[in-house]
C-alpha positions as a printed Julia matrix, in Angstrom:
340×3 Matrix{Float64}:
  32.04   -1.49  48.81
  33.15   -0.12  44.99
  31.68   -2.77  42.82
  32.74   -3.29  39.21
  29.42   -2.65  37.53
  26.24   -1.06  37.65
  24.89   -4.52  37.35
  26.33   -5.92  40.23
  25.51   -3.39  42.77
  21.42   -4.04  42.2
  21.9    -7.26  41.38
  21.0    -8.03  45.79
  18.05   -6.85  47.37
  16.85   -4.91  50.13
  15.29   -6.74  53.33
  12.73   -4.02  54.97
  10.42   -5.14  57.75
   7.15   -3.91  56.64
   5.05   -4.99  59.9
   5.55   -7.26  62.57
   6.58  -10.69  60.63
   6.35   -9.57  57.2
   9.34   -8.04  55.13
  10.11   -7.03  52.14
  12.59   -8.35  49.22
  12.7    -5.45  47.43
  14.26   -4.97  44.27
  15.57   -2.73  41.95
  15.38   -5.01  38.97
  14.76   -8.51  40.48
  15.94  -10.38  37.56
  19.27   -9.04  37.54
  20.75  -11.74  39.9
  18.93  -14.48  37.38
  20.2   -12.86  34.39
  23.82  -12.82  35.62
  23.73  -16.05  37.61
  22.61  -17.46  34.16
  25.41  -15.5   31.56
  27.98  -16.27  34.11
  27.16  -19.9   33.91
  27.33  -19.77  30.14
  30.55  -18.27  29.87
  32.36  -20.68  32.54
  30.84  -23.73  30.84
  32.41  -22.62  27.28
  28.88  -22.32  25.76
  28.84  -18.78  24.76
  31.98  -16.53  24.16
  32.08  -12.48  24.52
  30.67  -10.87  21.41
  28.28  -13.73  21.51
  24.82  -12.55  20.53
  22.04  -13.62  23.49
  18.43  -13.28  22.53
  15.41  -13.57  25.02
  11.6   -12.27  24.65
  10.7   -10.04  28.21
   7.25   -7.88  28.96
  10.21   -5.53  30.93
  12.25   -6.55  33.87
  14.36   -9.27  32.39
  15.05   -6.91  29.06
  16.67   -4.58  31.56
  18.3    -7.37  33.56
  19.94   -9.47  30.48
  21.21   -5.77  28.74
  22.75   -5.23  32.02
  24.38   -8.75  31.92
  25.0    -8.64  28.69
  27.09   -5.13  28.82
  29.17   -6.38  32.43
  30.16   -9.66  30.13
  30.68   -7.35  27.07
  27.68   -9.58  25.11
  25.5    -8.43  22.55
  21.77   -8.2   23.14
  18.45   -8.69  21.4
  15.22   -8.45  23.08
  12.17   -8.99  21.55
   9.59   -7.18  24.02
   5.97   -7.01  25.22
   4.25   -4.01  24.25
   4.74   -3.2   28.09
   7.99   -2.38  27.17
   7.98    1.24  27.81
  10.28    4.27  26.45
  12.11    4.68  29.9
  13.12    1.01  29.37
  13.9     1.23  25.56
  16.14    4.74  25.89
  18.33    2.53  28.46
  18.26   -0.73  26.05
  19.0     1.44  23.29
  22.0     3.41  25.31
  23.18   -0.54  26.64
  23.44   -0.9   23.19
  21.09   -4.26  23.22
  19.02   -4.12  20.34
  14.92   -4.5   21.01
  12.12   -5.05  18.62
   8.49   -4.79  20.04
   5.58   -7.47  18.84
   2.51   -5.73  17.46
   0.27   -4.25  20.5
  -2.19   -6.27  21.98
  -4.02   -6.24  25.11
  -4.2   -10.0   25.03
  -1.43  -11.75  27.19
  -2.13  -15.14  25.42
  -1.56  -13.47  21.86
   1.13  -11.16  23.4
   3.22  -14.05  24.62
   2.39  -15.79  21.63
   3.53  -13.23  19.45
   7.02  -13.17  20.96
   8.07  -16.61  21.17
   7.16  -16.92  17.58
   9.5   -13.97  16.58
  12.31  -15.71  19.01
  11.96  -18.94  17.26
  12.2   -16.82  13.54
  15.43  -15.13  14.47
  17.19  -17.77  16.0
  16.42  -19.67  12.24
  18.15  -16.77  10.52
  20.81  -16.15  13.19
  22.04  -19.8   14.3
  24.8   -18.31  16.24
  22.15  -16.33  18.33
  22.29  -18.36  22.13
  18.3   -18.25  23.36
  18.45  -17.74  26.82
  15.41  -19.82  27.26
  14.35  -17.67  30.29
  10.8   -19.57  30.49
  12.12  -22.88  30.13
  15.86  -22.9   31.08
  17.14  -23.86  35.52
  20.03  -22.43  34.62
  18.35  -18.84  36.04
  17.74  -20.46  39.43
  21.26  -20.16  39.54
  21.95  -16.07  40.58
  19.68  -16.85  43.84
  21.79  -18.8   45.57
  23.76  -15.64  46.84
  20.15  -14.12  47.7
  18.92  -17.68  49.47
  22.08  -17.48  51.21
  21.88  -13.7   52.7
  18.57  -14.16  53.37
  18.61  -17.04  55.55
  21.62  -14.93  57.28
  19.95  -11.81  57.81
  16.39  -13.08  59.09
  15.97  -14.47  62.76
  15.96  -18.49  63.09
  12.16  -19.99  62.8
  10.26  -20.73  60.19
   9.66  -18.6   56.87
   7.32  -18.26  54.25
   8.07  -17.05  51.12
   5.5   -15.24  49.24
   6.13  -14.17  45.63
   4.79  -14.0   41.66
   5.29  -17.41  40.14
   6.12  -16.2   36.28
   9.18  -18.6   35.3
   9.37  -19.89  39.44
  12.94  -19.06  39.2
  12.92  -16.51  42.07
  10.68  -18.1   44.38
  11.0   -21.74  43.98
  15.27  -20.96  43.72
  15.01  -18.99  47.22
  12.63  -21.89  48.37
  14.72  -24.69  47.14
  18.74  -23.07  48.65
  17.02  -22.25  51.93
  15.4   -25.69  52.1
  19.0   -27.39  51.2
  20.36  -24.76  54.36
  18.57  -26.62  57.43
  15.23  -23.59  56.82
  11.66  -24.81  57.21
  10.66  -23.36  54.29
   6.78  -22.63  52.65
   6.27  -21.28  49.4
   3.4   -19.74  48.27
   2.89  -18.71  44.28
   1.16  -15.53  43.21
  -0.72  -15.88  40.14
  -2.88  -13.62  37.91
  -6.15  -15.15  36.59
  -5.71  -16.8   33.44
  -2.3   -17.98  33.75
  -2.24  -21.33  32.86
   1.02  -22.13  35.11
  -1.74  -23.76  37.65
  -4.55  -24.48  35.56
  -6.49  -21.07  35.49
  -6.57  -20.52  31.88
 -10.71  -20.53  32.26
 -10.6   -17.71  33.74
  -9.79  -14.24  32.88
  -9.24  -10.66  34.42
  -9.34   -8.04  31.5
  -7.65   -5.26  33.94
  -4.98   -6.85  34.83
  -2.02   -8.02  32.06
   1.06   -8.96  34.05
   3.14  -10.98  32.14
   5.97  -11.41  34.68
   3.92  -13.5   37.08
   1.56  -15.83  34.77
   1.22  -17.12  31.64
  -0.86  -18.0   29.08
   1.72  -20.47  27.43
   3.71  -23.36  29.66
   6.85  -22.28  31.65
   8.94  -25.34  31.81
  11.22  -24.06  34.66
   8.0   -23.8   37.27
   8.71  -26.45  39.18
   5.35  -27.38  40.94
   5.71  -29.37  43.48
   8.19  -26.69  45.52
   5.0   -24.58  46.17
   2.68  -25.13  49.21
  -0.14  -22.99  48.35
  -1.05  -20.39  45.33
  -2.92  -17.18  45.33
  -5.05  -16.07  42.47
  -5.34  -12.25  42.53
  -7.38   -9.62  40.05
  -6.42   -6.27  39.42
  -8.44   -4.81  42.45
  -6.74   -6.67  45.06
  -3.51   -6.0   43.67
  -3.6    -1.9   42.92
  -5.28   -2.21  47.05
  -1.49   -3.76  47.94
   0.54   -1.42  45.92
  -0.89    1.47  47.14
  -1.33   -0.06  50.31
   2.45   -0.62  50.82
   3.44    2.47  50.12
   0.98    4.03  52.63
   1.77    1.87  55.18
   5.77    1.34  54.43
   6.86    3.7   52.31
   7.71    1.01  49.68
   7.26    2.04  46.01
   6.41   -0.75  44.13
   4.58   -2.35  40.71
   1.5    -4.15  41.02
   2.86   -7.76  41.4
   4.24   -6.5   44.57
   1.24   -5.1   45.85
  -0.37   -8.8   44.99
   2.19  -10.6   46.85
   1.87   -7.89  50.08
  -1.61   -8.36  50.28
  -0.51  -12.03  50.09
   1.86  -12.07  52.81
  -0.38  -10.0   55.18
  -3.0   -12.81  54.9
  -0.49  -15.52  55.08
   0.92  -13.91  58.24
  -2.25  -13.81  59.88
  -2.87  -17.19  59.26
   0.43  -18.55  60.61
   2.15  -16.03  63.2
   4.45  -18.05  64.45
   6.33  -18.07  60.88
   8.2   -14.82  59.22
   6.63  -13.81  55.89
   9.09  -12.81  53.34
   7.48  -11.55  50.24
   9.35  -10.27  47.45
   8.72   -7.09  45.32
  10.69   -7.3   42.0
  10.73   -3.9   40.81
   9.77   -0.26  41.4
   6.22    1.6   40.66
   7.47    3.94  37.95
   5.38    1.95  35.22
   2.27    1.59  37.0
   1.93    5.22  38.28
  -1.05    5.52  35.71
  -1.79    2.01  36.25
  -2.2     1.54  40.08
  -1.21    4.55  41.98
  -3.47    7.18  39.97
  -6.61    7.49  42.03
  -5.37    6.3   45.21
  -7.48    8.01  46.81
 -10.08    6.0   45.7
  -8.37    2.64  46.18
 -10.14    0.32  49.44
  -7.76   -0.52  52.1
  -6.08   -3.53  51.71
  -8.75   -4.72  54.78
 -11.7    -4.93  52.36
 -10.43   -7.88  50.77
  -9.93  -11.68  51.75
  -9.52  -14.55  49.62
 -12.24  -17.24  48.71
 -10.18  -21.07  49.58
 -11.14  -23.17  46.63
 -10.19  -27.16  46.36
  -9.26  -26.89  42.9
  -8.52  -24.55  39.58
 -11.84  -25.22  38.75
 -13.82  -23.52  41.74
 -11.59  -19.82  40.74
 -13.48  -16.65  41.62
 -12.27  -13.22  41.39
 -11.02  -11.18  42.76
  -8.93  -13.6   44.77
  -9.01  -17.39  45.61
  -6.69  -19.52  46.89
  -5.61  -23.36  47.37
  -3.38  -25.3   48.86
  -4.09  -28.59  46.32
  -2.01  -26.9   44.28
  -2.56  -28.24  41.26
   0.15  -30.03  38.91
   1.14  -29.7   35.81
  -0.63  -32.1   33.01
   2.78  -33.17  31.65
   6.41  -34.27  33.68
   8.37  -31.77  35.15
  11.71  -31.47  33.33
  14.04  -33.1   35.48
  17.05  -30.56  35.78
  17.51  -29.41  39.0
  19.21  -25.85  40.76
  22.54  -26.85  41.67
C-alpha cells in the first residue's frame, strides 16, 4: 500500500505476540491515530478550516502526533511542551513547521503540568482564533481508535481479551475498550498509573524517579472515563525500567518506560487469568529513555523479582507497585460525551 502521508502510514500499530497470550500494540507514535481521528473530525464538522491555528500542551508523543496531523491537513501548529520535550522531537517540530515553546524546567510533574495549561489558557486569550485541542479533556480523540478497535478485534483469535495500557487522557485504552465492547468482545481493561497521579486518587503518594506525564497526572483529565476500567496498576520507576528492559530481552521490542510498566502488567495479568489474551499496548519507541531505563541494564532485576501488593483502596498505595480492582471514582461526574 502507497499511503498519502507520513502520518498515515504510523498512524496503525503493530500486533507482536510477545509470549504465549500476551502481545504487543506497538507503536511508532501512539497518538497519531488520536490526533488525526480528532483534526479530521474538526474539519468535517466545519469547526476549524485549513490555515487554522491548533494549539495543545504535550510532555512528547502528542507534539509529534498533532504536527503530523496538522501538516497532512495543511494546519498550523503550536505546542507548548514539557521540558521532556527533547531536541530529536523539536528539530522535527521545527522542520513540520509547528511552532513549540517549552515551560521553565522542573522536575515536578504537578508544577510541570501546571505550568503548561497556564501558558495554553494565556495564548488562547491573545490568539482567539487559536482552536485548543483540549487533548486532556476533549472525546473527540477517542475517535482515531475505532480503526485500531476494529483491526484488533480482527486480527486476534475469538475469546476473551484484556487490555492493558497507561491511563494518561484514557483515550487509547478506554476507546479500544469501549469499540471492542460495542463489537460482541468480552472485554477487561486494566489502567497503568504512575504514583502520584491523581487520575485514581494517588496524589498522596509520590515516586521522585519516575516523571511520566503521558500516563498520570497531577491535574484532572476530564476524558478518563472511570468506570470503563476493571482494575489499575500503580507502578514506580523500578518496576517499570525491569519491563522495558525486560521486553527487549525477551522480545526484541524497543520501547519507553510506560511500555515496560504495562508489560510487566500484562505478564501478571496473564498469569492470573490464562484463559484470556493480554493485549498491552506500547505507545512509543525507547530512543528517549536510553539514559533513562536502558543504561545499566545489566544491573536491572528480572522482571520475576517483582509482584504487586493488592490494596482495597488509593489509600493503602505502596511502592513499588500495588494494585486494585475497587477502582476508585472520580470525586466529581463524569462528563457525559460519549465515543461515537
Amino acid at each position: 500500500m502507497i499511503h498519502a502521508h507520513y502520518a498515515d502510514a504510523i498512524a496503525d500499530p503493530d500486533a507482536i505476540r510477545v509470549e504465549d497470550g500476551v502481545v504487543c500494540l506497538r507503536f511508532e507514535v501512539m497518538k497519531v491515530r488520536s490526533a488525526l481521528g480528532a483534526v479530521g473530525h474538526l474539519l468535517d464538522a466545519g469547526l476549524v478550516r485549513r490555515g487554522d491555528t491548533l494549539v495543545d500542551s504535550s510532555s512528547g508523543i502528542y507534539a509529534h502526533a498533532l504536527a503530523l496531523a496538522c501538516h497532512r491537513h495543511g494546519m498550523r501548529c503550536h505546542i507548548v511542551g514539557s521540558t521532556t520535550v527533547d531536541r530529536t522531537l523539536r528539530v522535527q517540530l521545527e522542520i513540520l513547521g509547528a511552532t513549540l515553546e517549552q515551560v521553565r524546567s522542573s522536575t515536578d510533574l504537578a508544577l510541570d503540568q501546571n505550568l503548561r495549561v497556564q501558558r495554553v489558557g494565556e495564548l488562547l486569550l491573545r490568539n482567539p482564533r487559536y482552536h485548543w485541542m483540549r487533548q486532556y479533556h476533549d472525546g473527540v480523540h477517542y475517535l482515531g481508535y475505532r480503526e485500531v478497535a476494529a483491526a484488533l478485534g480482527r486480527a486476534l483469535p475469538a475469546g476473551p481479551l484484556t487490555i492493558v495500557g497507561g491511563v494518561g487522557t484514557g483515550a487509547s485504552t478506554g476507546a479500544l475498550a469501549t469499540y471492542l465492547r460495542r463489537a460482541g468482545r468480552d472485554v477487561e481493561l486494566v489502567g497503568v498509573q504512575p504514583f502520584g497521579s491523581v487520575t485514581f486518587g494517588a496524589e498522596h503518594t509520590a515516586d521522585p524517579d519516575m516523571i511520566i506525564a503521558g500516563i498520570g497526572s497531577s491535574i484532572e483529565f476530564r476524558n478518563v472515563r472511570h468506570h470503563l476500567y476493571d482494575r489499575v496498576h500503580w507502578i514506580a520507576f523500578p518496576c517499570a525500567r525491569a519491563g522495558t528492559v525486560g521486553l527487549l530481552r525477551r522480545s526484541g521490542v524497543f520501547a519507553g518506560l510506560s511500555s515496560g510498566a504495562a508489560y510487566l502488567v500484562a505478564r501478571h495479568e496473564r498469569a492470573r487469568a490464562a484463559g484470556r489474551t493480554v493485549v498491552f499496548l506500547a505507545p512509543d519507541t525507547g530512543h528517549r529513555y536510553v539514559d533513562a531505563a536502558f543504561a545499566g541494564h545489566e544491573e536491572v532485576p528480572p522482571v520475576e523479582a517483582f509482584a504487586p501488593r493488592t490494596v482495597r483502596s488509593a489509600d493503602e498505595l505502596e511502592l513499588p507497585w500495588s494494585t486494585t480492582d475497587r477502582v476508585p471514582r472520580p470525586r466529581a461526574a463524569e462528563p457525559a460525551r460519549a465515543a461515537s
